[in-house]
C-alpha positions in Angstrom: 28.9 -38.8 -72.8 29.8 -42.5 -74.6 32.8 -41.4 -76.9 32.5 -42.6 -80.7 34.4 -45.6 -80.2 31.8 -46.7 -77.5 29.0 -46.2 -79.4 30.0 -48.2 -81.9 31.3 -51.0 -80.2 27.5 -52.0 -79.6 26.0 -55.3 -80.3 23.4 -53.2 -82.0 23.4 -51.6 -85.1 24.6 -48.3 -85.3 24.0 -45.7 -88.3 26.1 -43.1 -88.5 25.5 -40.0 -90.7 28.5 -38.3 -91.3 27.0 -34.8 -92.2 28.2 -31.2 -92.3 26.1 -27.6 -91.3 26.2 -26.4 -94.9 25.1 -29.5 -96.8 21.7 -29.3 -98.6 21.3 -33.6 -98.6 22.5 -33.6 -95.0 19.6 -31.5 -94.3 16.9 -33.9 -96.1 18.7 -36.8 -94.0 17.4 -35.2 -90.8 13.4 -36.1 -90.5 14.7 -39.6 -92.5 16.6 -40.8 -90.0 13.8 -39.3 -87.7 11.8 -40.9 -89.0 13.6 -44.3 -89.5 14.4 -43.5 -85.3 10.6 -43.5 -84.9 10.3 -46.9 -87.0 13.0 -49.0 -85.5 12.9 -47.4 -81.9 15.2 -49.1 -79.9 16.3 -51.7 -82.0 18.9 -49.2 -83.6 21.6 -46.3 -82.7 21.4 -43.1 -84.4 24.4 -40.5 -84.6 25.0 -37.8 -86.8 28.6 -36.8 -86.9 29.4 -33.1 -88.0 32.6 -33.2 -90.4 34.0 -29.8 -90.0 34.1 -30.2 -86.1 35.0 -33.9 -86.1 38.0 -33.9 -88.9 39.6 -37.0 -87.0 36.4 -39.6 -87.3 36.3 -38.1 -91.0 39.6 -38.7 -92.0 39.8 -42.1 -90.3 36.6 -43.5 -92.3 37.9 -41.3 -95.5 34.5 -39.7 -96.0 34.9 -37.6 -99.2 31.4 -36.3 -99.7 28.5 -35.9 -97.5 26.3 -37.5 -96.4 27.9 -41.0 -96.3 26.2 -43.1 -93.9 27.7 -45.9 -92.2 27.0 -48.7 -90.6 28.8 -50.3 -87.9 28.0 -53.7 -85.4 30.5 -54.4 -82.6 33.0 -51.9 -83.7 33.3 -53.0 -87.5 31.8 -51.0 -90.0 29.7 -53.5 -92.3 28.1 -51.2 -94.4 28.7 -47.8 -96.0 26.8 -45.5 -98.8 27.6 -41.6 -99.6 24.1 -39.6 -101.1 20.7 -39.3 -99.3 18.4 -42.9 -98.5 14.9 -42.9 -97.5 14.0 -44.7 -94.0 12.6 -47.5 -96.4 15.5 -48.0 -98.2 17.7 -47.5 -94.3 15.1 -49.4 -92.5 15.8 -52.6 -94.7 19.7 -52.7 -94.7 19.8 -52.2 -90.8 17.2 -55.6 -90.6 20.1 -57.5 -92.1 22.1 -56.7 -89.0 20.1 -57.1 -86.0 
């Protein structure tokens, strides 16, 4: 399995929901980004990223609430919101960086 760093080192864009078990938004950001998955195919990397059993990723990006969702391209992070987005909303920020 492609560690974090790996992932997001791709040319493509890669969203990243950083999300935790017990979160009520997380929960609605599941059939989004299913959705948005659906939409943009292959085009796009999905990941969701569990806080509570990935405290190092969390604490290196400083994510304070959840969900945030990031966005990174070749291993920079170029675009970051906290709170739930619909696949609308996802689908035209990740155009910008194809």
């Amino acid at each position: 399995m492609a560690t974090f760093q790996e992932i997001i080192n791709s040319n493509k864009p890669v969203l990243v929901d950083f999300a935790a078990e017990w979160c009520g938004p997380c929960k609605m950001m599941k059939p989004i980004l299913k959705d948005l998955k659906n939409q943009m195919g292959d085009e796009i990397i999905i990941i969701t990223v569990d806080v509570d059993k990935n405290q190092a990723a969390a604490a290196q990006y400083e994510i304070r609430s959840v969900p945030t969702l990031m966005i990174f391209k070749n291993g920079q992070s170029v675009w970051r919101q906290s709170g739930v987005l619909q696949a609308g909303q996802l689908q035209s920020i990740l155009q910008q960086y194809k």
